[in-house]
C-alpha positions as CSV (number, residue, x, y, z in Angstrom):
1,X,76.3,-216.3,250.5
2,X,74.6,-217.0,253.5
3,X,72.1,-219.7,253.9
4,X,69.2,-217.7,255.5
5,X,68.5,-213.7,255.0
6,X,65.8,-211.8,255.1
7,X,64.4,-209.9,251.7
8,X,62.1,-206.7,252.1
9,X,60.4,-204.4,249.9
10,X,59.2,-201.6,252.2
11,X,57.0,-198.8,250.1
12,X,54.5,-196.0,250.6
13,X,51.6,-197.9,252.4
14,X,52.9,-201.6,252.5
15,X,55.2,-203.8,253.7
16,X,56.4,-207.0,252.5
17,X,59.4,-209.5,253.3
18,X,60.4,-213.0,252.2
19,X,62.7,-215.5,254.3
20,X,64.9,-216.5,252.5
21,X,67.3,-219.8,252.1
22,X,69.9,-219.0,249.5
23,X,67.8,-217.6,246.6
24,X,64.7,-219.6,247.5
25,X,61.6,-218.4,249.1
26,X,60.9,-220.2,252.1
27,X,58.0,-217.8,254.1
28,X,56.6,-214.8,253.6
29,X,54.5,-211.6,255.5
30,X,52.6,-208.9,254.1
31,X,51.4,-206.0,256.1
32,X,49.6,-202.9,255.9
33,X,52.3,-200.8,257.4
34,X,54.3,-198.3,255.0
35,X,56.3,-195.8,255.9
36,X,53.4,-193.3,256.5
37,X,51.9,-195.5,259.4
38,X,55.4,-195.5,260.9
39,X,55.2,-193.6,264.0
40,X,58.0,-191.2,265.3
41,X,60.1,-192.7,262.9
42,X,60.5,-196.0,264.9
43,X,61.6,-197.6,261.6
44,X,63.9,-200.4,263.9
45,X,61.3,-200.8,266.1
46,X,58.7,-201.5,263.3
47,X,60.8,-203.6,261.5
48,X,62.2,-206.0,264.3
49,X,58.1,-206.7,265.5
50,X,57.6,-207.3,261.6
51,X,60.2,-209.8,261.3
52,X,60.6,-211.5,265.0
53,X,59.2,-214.8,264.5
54,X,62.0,-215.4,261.7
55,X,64.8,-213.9,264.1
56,X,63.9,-215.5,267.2
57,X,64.2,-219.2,264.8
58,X,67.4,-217.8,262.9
59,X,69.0,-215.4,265.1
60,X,70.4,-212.1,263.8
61,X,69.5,-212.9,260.1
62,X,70.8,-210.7,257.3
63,X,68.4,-207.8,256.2
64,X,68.7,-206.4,252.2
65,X,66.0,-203.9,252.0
66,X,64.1,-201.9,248.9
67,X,61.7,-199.7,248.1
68,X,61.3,-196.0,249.7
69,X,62.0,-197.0,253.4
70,X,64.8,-195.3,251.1
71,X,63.0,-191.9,250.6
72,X,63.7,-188.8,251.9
73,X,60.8,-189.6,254.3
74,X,61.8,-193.5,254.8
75,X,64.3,-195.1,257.4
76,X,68.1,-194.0,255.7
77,X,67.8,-191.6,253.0
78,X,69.9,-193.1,250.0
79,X,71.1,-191.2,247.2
80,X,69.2,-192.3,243.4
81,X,71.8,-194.2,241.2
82,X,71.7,-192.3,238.0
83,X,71.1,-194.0,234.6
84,X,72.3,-195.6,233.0
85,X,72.2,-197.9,235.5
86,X,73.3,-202.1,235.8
87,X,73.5,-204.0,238.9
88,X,77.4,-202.9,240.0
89,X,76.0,-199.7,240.1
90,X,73.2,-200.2,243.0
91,X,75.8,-202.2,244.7
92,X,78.7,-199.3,244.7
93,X,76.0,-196.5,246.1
94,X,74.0,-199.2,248.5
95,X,73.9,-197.9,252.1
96,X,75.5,-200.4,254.6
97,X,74.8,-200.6,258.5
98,X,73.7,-202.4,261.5
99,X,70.6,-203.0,263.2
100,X,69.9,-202.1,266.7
101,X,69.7,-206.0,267.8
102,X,72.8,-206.7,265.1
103,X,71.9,-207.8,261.9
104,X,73.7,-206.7,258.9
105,X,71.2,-204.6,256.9
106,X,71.3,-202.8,253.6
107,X,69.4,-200.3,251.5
108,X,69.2,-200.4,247.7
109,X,69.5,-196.9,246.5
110,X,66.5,-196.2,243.7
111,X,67.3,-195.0,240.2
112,X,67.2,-191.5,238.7
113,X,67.1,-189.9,235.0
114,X,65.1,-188.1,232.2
115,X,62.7,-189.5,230.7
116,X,61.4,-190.1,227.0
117,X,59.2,-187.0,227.7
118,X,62.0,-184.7,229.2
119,X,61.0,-185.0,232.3
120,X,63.5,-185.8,235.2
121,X,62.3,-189.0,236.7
122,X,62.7,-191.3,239.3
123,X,62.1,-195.0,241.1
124,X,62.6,-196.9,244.3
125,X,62.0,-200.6,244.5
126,X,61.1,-201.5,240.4
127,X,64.8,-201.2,239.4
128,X,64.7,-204.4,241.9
129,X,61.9,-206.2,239.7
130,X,63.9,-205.1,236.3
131,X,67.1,-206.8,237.5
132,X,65.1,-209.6,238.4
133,X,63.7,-209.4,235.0
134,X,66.5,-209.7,233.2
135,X,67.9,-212.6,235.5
136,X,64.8,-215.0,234.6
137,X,64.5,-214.0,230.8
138,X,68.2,-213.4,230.0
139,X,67.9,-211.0,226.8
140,X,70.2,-208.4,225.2
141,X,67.0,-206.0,225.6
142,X,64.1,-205.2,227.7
143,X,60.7,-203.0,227.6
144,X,58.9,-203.2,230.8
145,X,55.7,-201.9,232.1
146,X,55.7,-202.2,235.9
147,X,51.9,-201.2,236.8
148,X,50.9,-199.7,240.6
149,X,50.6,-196.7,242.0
150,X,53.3,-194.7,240.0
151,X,53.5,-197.3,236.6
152,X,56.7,-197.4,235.1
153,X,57.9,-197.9,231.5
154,X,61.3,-198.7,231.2
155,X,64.1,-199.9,229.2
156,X,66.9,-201.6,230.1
157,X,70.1,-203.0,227.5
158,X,72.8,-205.5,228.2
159,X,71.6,-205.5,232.0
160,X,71.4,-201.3,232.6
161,X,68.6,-199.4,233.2
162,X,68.9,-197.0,230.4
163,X,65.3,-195.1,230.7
164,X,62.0,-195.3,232.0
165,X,59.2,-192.7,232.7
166,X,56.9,-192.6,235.3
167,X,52.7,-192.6,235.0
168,X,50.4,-192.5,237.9
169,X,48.2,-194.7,237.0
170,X,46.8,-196.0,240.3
171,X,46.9,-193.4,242.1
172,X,44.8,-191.0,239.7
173,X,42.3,-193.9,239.5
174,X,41.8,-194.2,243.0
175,X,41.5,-190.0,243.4
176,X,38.5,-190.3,241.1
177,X,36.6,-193.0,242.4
178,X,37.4,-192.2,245.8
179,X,37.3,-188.4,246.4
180,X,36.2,-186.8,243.1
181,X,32.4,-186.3,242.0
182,X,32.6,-189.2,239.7
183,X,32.6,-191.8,242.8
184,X,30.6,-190.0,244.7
185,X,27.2,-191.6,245.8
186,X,28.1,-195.0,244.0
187,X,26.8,-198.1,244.9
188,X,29.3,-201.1,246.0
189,X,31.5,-201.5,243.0
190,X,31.5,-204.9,240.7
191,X,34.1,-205.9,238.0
192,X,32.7,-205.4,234.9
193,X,34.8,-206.2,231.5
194,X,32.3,-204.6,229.2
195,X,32.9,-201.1,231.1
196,X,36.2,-201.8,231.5
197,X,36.8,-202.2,228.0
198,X,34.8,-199.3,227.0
199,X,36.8,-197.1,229.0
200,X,39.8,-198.8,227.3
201,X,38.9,-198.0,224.4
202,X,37.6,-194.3,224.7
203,X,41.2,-193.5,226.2
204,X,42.6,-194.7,223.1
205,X,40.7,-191.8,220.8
206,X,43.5,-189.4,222.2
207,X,41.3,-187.0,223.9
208,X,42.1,-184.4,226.8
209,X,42.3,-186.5,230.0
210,X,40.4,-184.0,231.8
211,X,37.6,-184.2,229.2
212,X,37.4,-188.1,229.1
213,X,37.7,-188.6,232.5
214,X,33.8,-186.7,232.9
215,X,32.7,-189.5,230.4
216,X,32.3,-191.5,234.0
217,X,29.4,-189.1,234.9
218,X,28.1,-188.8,231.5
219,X,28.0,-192.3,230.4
220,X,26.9,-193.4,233.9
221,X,23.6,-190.8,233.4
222,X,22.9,-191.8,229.8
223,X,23.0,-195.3,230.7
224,X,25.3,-196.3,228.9
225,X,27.6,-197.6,231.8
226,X,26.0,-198.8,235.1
227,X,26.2,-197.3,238.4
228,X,28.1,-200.2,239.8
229,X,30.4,-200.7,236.8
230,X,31.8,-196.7,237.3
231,X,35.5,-198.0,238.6
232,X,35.5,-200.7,236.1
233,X,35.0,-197.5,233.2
234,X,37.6,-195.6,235.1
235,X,40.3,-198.5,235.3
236,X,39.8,-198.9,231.5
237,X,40.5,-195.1,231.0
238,X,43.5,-194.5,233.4
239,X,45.0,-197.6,231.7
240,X,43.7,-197.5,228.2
241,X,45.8,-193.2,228.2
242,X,48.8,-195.0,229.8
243,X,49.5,-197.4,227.2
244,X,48.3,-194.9,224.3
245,X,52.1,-193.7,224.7
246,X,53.2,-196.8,223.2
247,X,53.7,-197.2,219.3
248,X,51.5,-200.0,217.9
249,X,53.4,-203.3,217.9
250,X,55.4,-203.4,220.9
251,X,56.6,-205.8,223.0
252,X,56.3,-205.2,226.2
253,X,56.6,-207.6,229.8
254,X,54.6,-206.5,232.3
255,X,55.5,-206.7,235.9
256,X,52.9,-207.1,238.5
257,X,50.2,-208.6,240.7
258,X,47.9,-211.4,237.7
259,X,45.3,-209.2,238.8
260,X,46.6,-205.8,237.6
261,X,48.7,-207.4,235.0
262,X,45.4,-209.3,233.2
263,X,43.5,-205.9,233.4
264,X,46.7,-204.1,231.0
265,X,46.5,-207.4,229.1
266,X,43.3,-206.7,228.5
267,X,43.1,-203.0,227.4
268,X,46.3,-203.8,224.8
269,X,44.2,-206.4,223.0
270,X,42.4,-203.1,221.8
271,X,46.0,-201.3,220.8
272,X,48.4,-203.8,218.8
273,X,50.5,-204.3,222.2
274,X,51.9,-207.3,222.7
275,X,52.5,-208.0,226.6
276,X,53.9,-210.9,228.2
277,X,53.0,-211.1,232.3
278,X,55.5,-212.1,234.5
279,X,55.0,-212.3,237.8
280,X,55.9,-209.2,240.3
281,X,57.3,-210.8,243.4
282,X,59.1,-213.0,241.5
283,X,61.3,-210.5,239.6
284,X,61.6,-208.7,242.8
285,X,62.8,-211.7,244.8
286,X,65.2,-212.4,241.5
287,X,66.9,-209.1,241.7
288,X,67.2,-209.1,245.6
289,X,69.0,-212.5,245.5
290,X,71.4,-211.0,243.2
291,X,72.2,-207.7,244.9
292,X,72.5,-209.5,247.8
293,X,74.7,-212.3,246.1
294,X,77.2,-209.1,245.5
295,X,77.2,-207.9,248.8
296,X,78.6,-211.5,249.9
297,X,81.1,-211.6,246.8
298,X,79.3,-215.2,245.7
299,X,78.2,-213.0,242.3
């Protein structure tokens, strides 16, 4: 395995890489520049300003990539790995080639399936964070909630991928407060546990979304919630309807940010869930060292 190689998780609307020295993190770089800000498709171009400093010190540095800079719309589009799916399997459909200034760079396909639901299903960048998963807490099974924009559930067993099902979570939370009528005309927004806990716990009565999500309005003019609490109600209720699909008792990790992970912490002390955090960029930086482990044969 080489010494020093460059880790990146490359999604929607951010961009994120890790310098690496074997499977430690030495640096890091975060920057608002997912694939939708990418212009012309200058994907090489993007990606060599992104990650100069570290290749003018290292030279042409390894590059093992993740996320949907594998998309249809990202840099190489690479085929979904189908479930049941283990590490071998990423590895056998990864997408191999070389950078314009010569590093070695790969792609890590996503993963594909049905879900519980019977829904056909997809990811790009959490199979990552689930192998990296089970690498820190070894375990014959795992039930994961990845939280973000698209949340995932998912199971894995003896080290596969078996299912998962998709939610979106974040993304319908930031539709309402930021271009629905329930955000409109709000004051700036404070976090507020009482609201958030309210809305928790009103999405646990099983309602129609579409009916509980007007509670926002209709609390918010009764008083009941105040005007700058109205995304802290929301958060509770996008949450609080994502983890009603869960049967009371399980265990669950959950994969994230502290900050998002606390908040689903939070709502499931109102549901019987029991959910361990772990931290997100750890798993993913776990499960990148391992793929990339494979590609040098040192696995």
């Amino acid at each position: 395995m080489k010494k020093y190689w460059i880790a990146v998780d490359w999604g929607t609307t951010n961009f994120r890489a890790f310098l690496m020295h074997e499977a430690q993190q030495i640096e890091r770089v975060s920057h608002p520049c997912g694939l939708l800000s990418v212009e012309n498709t200058r994907f090489a171009a993007t990606l060599h300003a992104l990650l100069a400093p570290w290749l003018n010190r290292y030279g042409e540095l390894p590059v093992m990539m993740a996320g949907m800079v594998g998309s249809q719309q990202g840099w190489h589009e690479v085929p979904y790995s189908p479930q049941p799916c283990g590490a071998g399997n990423l590895l056998d459909r990864m997408h191999s080639f070389t950078t314009p200034w010569g590093s070695r760079a790969w792609i890590v396909p996503g993963v594909s399936g049905t879900s519980p639901f019977g829904q056909p299903d997809v990811m790009r960048g959490e199979e990552v964070q689930l192998f990296g998963l089970s690498q820190l807490h070894p375990a014959e099974r795992h039930f994961a909630l990845l939280p973000g924009t698209h949340s995932k559930h998912a199971e894995m067993a003896d080290g596969q991928i078996i299912r998962f099902s998709t939610f979106m979570t974040g993304e319908v939370f930031s539709l309402l407060g930021q271009h629905s009528l329930l955000g409109k005309g709000l004051p700036e927004q404070q976090e507020d546990k009482t609201a958030f806990l309210l809305g928790a716990k009103t999405a646990l009565r099983g309602s129609p979304f579409t009916h509980l999500i007007f509670s926002a309005r209709t609390r918010r003019l009764a008083g009941e919630i105040a005007s700058a609490h109205v995304h802290s109600y929301l958060s509770g209720l996008t949450i609080g309807y994502e983890l009603l699909t869960l049967p009371v008792g399980q265990h669950a990790w959950v994969v994230g940010s502290p900050s998002l992970t606390e908040r689903y912490q939070l709502a499931a002390t109102l549901t019987g869930l029991t959910l361990t955090p772990v931290n997100g960029d750890d798993c993913f930086i776990r499960g990148l060292s391992h793929l990339f482990s494979l590609t040098q044969g040192n696995a």
